[in-house]
mmCIF file of the C-alpha atoms, coordinates in Angstrom:
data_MODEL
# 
_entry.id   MODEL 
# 
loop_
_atom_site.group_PDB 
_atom_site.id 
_atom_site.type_symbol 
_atom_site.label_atom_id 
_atom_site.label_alt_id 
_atom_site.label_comp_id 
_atom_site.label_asym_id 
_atom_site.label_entity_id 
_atom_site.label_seq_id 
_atom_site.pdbx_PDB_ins_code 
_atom_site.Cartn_x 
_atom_site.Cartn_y 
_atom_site.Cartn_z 
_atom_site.occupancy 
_atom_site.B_iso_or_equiv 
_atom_site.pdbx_formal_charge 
_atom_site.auth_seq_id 
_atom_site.auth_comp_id 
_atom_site.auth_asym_id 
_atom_site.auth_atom_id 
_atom_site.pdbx_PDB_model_num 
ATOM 1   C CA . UNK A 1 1   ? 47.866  -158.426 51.156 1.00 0.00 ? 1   UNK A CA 1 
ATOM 2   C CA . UNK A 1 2   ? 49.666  -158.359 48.027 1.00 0.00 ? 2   UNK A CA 1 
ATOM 3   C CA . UNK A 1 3   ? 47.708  -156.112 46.142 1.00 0.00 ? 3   UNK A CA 1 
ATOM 4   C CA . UNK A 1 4   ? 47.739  -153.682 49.150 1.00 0.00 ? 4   UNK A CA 1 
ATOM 5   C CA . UNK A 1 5   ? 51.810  -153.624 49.031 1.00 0.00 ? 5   UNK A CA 1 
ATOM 6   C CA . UNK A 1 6   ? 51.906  -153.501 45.197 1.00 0.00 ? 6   UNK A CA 1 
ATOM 7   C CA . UNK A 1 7   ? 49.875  -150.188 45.663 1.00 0.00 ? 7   UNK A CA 1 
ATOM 8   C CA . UNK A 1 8   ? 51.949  -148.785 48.663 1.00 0.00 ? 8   UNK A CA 1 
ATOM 9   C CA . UNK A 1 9   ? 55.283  -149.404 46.323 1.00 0.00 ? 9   UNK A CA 1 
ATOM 10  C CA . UNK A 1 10  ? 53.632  -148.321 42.919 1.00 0.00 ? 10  UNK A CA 1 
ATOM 11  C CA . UNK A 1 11  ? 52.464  -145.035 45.324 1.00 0.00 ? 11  UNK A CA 1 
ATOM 12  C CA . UNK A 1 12  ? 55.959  -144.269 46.490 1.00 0.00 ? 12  UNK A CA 1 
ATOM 13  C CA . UNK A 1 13  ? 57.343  -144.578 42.935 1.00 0.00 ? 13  UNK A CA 1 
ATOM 14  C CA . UNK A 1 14  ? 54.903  -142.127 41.520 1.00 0.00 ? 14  UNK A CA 1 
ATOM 15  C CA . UNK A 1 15  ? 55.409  -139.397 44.442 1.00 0.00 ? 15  UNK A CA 1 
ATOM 16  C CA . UNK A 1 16  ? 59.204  -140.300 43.803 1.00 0.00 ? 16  UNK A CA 1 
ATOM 17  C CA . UNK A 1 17  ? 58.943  -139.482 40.249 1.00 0.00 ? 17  UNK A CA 1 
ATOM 18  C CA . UNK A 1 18  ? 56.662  -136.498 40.742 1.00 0.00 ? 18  UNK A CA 1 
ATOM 19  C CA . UNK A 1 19  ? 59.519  -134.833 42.832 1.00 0.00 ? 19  UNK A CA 1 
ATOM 20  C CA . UNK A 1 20  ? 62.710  -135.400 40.125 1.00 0.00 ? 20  UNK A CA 1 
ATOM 21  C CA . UNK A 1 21  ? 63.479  -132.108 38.166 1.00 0.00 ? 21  UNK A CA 1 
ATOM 22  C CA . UNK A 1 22  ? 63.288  -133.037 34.008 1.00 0.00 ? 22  UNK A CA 1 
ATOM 23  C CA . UNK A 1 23  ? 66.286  -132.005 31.881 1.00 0.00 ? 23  UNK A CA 1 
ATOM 24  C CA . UNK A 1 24  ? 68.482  -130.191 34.868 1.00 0.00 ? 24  UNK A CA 1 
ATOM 25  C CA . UNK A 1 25  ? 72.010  -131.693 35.841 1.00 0.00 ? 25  UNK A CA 1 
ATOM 26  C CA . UNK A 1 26  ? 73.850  -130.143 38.411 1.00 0.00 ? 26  UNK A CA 1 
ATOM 27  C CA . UNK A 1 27  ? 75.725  -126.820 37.505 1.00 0.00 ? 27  UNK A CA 1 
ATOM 28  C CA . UNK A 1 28  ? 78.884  -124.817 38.871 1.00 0.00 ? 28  UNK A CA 1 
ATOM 29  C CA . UNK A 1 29  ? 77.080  -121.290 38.612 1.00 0.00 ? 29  UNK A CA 1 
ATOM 30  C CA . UNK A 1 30  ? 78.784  -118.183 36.242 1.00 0.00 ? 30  UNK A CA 1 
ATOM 31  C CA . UNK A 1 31  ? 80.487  -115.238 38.037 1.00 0.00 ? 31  UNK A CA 1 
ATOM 32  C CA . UNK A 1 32  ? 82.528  -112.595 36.831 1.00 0.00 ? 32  UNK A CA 1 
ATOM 33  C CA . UNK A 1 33  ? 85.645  -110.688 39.418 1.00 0.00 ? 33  UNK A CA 1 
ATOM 34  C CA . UNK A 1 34  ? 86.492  -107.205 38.775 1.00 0.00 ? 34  UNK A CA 1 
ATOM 35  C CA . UNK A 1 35  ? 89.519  -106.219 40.595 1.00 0.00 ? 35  UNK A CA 1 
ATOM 36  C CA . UNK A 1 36  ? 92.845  -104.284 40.431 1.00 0.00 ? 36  UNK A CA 1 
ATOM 37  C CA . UNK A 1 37  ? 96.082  -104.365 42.532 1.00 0.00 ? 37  UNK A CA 1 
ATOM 38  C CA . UNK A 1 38  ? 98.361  -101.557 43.201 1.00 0.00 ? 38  UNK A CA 1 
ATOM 39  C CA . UNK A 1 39  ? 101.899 -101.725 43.677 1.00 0.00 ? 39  UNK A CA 1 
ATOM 40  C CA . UNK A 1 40  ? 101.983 -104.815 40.931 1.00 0.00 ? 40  UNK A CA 1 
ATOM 41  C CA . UNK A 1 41  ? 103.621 -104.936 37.587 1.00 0.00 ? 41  UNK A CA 1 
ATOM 42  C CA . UNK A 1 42  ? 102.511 -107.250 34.394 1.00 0.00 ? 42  UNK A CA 1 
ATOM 43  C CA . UNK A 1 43  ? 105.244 -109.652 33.663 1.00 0.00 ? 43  UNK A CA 1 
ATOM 44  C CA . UNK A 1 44  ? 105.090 -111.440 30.104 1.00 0.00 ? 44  UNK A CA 1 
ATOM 45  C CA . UNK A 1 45  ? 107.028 -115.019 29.671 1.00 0.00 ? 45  UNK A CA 1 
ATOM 46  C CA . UNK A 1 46  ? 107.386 -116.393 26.399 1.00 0.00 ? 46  UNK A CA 1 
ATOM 47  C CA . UNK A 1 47  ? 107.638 -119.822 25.691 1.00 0.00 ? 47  UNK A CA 1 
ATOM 48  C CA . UNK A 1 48  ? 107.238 -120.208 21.532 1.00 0.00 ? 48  UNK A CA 1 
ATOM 49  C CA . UNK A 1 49  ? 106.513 -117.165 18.902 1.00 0.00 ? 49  UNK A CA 1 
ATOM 50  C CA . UNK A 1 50  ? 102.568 -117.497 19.976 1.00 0.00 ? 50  UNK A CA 1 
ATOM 51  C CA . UNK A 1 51  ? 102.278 -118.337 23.633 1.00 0.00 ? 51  UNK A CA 1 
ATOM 52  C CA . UNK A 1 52  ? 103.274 -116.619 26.965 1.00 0.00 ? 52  UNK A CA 1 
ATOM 53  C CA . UNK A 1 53  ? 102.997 -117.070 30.576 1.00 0.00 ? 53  UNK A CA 1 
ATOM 54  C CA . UNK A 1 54  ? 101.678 -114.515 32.711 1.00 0.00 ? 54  UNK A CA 1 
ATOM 55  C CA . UNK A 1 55  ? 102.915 -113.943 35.933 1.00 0.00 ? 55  UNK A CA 1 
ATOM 56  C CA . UNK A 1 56  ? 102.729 -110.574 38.509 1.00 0.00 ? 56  UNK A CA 1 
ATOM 57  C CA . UNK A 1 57  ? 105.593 -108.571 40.278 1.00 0.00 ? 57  UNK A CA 1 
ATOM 58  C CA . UNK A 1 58  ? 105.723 -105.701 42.635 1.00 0.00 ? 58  UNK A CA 1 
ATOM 59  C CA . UNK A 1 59  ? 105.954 -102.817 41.060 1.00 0.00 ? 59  UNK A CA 1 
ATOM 60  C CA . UNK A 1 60  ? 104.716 -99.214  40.246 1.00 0.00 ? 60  UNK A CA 1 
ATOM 61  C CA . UNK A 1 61  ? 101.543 -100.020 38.784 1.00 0.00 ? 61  UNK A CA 1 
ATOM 62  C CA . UNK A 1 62  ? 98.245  -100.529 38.870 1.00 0.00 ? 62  UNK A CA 1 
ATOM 63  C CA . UNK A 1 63  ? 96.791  -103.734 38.111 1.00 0.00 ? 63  UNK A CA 1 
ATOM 64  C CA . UNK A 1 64  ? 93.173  -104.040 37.201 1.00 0.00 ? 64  UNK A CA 1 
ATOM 65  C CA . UNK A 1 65  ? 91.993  -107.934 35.815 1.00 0.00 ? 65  UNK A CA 1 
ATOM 66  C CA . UNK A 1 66  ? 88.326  -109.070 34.722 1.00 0.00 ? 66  UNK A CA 1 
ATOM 67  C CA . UNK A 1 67  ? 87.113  -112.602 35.127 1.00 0.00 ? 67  UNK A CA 1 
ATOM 68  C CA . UNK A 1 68  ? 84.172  -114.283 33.866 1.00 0.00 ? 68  UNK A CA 1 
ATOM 69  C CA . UNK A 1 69  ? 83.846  -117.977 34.019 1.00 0.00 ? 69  UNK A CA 1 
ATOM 70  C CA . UNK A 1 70  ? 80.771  -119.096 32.342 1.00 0.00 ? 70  UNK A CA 1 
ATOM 71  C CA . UNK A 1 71  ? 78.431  -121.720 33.721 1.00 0.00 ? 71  UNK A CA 1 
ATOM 72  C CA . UNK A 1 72  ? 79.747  -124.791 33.639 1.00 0.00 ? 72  UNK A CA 1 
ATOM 73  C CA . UNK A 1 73  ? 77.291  -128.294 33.697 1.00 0.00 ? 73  UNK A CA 1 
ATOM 74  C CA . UNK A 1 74  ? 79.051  -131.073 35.734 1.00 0.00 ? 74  UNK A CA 1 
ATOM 75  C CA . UNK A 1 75  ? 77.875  -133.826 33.583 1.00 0.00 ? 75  UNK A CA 1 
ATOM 76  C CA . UNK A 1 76  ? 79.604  -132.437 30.254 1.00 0.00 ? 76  UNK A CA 1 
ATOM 77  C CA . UNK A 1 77  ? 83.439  -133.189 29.678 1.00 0.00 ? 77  UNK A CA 1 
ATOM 78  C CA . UNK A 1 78  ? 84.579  -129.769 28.213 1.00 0.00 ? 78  UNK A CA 1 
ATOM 79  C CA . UNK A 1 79  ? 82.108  -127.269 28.135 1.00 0.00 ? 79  UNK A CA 1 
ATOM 80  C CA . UNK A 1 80  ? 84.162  -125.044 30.324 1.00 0.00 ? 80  UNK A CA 1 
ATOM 81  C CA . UNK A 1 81  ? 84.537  -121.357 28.768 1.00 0.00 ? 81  UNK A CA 1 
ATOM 82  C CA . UNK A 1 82  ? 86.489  -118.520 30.936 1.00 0.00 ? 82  UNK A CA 1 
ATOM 83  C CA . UNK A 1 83  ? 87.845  -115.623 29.859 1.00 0.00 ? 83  UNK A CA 1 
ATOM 84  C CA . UNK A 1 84  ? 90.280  -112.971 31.474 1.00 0.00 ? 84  UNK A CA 1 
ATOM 85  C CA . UNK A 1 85  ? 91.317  -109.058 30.217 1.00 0.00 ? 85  UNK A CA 1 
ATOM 86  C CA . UNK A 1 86  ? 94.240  -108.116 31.819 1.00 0.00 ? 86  UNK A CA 1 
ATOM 87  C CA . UNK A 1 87  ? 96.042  -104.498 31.642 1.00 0.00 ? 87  UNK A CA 1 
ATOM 88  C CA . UNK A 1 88  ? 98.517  -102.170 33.858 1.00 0.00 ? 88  UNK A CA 1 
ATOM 89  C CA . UNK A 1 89  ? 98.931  -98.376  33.487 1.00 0.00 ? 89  UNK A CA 1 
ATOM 90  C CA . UNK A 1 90  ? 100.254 -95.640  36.605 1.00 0.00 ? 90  UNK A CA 1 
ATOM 91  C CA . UNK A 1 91  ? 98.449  -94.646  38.996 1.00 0.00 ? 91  UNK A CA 1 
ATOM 92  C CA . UNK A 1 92  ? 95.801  -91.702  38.410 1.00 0.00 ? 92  UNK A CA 1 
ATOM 93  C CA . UNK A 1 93  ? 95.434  -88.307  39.682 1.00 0.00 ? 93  UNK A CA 1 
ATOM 94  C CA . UNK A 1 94  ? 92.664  -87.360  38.676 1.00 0.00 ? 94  UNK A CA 1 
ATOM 95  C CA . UNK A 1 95  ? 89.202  -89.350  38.770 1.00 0.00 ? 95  UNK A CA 1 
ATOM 96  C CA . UNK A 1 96  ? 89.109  -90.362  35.057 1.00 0.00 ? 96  UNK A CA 1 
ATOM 97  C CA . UNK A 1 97  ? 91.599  -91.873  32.411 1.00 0.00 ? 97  UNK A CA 1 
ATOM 98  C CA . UNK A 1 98  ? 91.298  -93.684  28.704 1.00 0.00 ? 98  UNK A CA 1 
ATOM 99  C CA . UNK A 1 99  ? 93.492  -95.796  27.432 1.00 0.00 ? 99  UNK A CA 1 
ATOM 100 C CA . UNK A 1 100 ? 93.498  -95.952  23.632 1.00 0.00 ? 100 UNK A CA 1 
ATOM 101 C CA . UNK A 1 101 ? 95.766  -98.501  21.218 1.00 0.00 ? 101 UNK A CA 1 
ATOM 102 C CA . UNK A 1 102 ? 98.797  -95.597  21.617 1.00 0.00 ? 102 UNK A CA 1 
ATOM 103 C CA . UNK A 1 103 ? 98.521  -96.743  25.365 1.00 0.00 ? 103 UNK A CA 1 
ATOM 104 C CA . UNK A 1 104 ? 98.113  -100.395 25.029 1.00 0.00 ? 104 UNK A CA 1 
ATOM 105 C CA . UNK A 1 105 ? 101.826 -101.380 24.670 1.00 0.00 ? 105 UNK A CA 1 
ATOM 106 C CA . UNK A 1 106 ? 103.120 -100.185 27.576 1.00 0.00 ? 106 UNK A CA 1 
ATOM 107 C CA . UNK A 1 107 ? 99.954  -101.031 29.235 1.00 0.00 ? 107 UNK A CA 1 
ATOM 108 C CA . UNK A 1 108 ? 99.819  -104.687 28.383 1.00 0.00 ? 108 UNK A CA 1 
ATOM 109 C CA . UNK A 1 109 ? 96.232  -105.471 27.378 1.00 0.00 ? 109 UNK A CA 1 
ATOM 110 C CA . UNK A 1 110 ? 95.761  -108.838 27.355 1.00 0.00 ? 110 UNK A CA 1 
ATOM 111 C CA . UNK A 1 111 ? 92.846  -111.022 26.269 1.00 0.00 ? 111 UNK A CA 1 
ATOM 112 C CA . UNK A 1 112 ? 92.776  -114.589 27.464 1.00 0.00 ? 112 UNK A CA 1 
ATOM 113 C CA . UNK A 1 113 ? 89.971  -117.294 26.551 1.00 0.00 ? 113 UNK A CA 1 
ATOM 114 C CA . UNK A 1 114 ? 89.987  -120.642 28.282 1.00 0.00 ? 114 UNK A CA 1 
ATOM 115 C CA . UNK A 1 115 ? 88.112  -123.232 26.276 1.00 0.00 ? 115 UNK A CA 1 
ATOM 116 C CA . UNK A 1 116 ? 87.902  -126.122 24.576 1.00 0.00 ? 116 UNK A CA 1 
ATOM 117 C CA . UNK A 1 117 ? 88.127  -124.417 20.752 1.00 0.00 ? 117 UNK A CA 1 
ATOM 118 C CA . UNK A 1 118 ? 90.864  -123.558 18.285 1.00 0.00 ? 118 UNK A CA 1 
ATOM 119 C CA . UNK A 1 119 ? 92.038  -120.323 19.801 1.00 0.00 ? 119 UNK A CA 1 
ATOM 120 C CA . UNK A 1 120 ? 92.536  -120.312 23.162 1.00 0.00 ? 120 UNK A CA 1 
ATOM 121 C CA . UNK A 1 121 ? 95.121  -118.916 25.543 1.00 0.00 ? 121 UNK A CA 1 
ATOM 122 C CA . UNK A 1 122 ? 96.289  -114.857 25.671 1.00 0.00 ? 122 UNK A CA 1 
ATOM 123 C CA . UNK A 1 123 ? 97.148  -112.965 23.585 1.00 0.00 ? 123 UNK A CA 1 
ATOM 124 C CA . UNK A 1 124 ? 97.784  -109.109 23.212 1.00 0.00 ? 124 UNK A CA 1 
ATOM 125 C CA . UNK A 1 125 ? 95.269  -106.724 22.044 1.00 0.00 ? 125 UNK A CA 1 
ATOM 126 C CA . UNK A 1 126 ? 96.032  -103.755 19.941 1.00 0.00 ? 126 UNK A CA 1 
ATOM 127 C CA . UNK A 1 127 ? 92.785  -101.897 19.303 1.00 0.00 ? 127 UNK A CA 1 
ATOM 128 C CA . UNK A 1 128 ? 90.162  -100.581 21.616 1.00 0.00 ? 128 UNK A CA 1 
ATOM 129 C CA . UNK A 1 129 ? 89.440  -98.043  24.360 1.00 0.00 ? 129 UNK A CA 1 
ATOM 130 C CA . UNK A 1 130 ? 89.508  -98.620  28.068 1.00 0.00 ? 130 UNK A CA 1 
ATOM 131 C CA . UNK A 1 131 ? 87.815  -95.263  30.209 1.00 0.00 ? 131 UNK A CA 1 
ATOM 132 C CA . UNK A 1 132 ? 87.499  -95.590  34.063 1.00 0.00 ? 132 UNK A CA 1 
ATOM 133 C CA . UNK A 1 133 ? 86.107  -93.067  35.881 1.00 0.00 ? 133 UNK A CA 1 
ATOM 134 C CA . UNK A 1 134 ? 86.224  -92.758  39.831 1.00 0.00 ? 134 UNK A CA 1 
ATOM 135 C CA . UNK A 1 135 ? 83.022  -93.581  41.660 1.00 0.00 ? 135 UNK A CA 1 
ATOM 136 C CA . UNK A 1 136 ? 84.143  -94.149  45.227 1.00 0.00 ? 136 UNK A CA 1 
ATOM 137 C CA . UNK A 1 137 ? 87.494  -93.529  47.093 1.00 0.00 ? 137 UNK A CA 1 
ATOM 138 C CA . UNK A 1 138 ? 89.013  -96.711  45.919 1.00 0.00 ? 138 UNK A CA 1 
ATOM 139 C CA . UNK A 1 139 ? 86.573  -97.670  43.119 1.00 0.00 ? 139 UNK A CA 1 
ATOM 140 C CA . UNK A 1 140 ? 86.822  -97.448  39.732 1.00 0.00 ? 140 UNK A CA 1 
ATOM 141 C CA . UNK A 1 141 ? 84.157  -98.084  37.156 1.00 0.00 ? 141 UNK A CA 1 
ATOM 142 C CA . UNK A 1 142 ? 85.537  -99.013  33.464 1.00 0.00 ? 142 UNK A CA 1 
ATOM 143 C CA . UNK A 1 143 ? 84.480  -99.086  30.519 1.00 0.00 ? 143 UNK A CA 1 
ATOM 144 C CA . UNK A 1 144 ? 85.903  -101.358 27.716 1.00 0.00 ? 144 UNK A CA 1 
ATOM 145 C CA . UNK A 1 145 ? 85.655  -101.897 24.277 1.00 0.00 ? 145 UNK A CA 1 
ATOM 146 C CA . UNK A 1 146 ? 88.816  -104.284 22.652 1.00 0.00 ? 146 UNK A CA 1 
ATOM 147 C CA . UNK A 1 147 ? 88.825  -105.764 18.960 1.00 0.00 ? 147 UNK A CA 1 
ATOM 148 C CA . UNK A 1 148 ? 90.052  -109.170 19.756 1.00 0.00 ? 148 UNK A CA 1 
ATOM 149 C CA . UNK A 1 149 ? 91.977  -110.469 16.674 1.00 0.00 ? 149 UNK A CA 1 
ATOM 150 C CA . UNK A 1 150 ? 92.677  -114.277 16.391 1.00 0.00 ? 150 UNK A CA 1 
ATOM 151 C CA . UNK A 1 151 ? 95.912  -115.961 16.703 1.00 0.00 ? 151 UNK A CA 1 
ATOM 152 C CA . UNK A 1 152 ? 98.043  -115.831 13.524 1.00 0.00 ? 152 UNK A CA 1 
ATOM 153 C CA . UNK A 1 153 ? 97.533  -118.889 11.266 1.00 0.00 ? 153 UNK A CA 1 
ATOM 154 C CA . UNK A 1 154 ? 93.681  -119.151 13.088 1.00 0.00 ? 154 UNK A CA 1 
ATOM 155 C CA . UNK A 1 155 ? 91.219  -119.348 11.289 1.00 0.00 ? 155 UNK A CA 1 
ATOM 156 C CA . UNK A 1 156 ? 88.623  -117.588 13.217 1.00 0.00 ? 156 UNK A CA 1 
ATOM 157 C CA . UNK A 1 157 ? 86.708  -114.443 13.317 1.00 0.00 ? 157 UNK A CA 1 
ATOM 158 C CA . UNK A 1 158 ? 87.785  -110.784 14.593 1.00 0.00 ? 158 UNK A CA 1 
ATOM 159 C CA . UNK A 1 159 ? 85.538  -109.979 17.428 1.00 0.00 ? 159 UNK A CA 1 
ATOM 160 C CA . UNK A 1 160 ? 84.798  -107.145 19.651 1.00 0.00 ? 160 UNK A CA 1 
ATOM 161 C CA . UNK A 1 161 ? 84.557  -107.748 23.223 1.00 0.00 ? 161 UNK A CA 1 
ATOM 162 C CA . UNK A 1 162 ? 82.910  -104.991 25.624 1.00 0.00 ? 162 UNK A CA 1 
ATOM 163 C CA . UNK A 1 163 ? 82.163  -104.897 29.293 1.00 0.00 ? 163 UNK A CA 1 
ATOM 164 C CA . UNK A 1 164 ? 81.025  -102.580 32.199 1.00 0.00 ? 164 UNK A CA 1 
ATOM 165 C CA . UNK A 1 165 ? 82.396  -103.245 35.460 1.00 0.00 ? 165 UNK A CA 1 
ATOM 166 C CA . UNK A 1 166 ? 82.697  -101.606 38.704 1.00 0.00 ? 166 UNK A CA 1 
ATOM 167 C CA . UNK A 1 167 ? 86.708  -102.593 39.898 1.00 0.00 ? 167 UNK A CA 1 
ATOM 168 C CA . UNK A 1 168 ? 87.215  -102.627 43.669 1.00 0.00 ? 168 UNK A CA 1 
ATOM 169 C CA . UNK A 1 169 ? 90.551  -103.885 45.240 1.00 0.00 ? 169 UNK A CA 1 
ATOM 170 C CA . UNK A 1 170 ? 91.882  -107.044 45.793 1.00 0.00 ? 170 UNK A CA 1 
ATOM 171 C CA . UNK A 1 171 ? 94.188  -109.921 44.960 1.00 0.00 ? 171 UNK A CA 1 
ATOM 172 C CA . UNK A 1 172 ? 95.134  -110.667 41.285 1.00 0.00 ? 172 UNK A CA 1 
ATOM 173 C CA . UNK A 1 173 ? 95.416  -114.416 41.878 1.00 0.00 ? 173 UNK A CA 1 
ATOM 174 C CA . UNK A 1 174 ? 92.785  -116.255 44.267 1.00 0.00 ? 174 UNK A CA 1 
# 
């Protein structure tokens, strides 16, 4: 009788082993948001000669912002990466427009990365091209290519970041 239980238990640990999954640990998925707001306005708030606070207004712009947040594993403290790009300009007439680093200024181009490295948080971008063209009555898609320098005093690497992204609307903050 005890042989015959010793197999029944030895058979339910084997089928219960059979059915784990090796080397996975539960995961928040990656998504990216593409999305712009009309009738909003950037508003910058600094807080030291580095670092701002950005916040939204209403206002005579449009607002387009790209999120990605990367994957994220549960069971690792700081492996979190997200990053935002951020810019305003007027409303268009036409179905196309490029914004080039004459434009960026007054536009307000802003790179942000969220992670757990030496140069995080936003910053403003001076060189690249943004084109959107119109593919749908209120759909834009964009194309963008920035030079992301690093803070000053980092000591990290000039980088280009570029992205394709079809932009419908919707809220700026979820």
């Amino acid at each position: 009788m005890k042989f015959n239980l010793f197999i029944l238990l030895m058979g339910i640990a084997f089928v219960g082993l059979g059915q784990q999954k090796t080397n996975e640990m539960p995961t928040n998925p990656a998504f990216k948001r593409f999305v712009f707001e009309p009738n909003q306005q950037i508003v910058l708030k600094p807080y030291d000669s580095l670092y701002f606070d950005i916040d939204y207004n209403g206002g005579n712009y449009w607002v387009f912002k790209f999120d990605y947040k990367a994957k994220e594993v549960i069971a690792i403290a700081d492996d979190e990466f997200s990053e935002t790009i951020l810019f305003q300009m007027m409303p268009v007439k036409g179905d196309k427009f490029e914004l080039n680093e004459d434009d960026f200024e007054k536009a307000k181009v802003i790179y942000s990365r969220s992670c757990f490295c030496k140069d995080s948080g936003p910053r403003l971008v001076q060189t690249g091209t943004i084109k959107g063209k119109r593919v749908g009555k209120n759909r834009w898609l964009l194309e963008v290519e920035l030079i992301i320098e690093p803070r000053p005093g980092a000591k990290s690497d000039v980088f280009t970041k570029t992205f394709k992204g079809y932009f419908n609307p919707g809220k700026l903050i979820y």
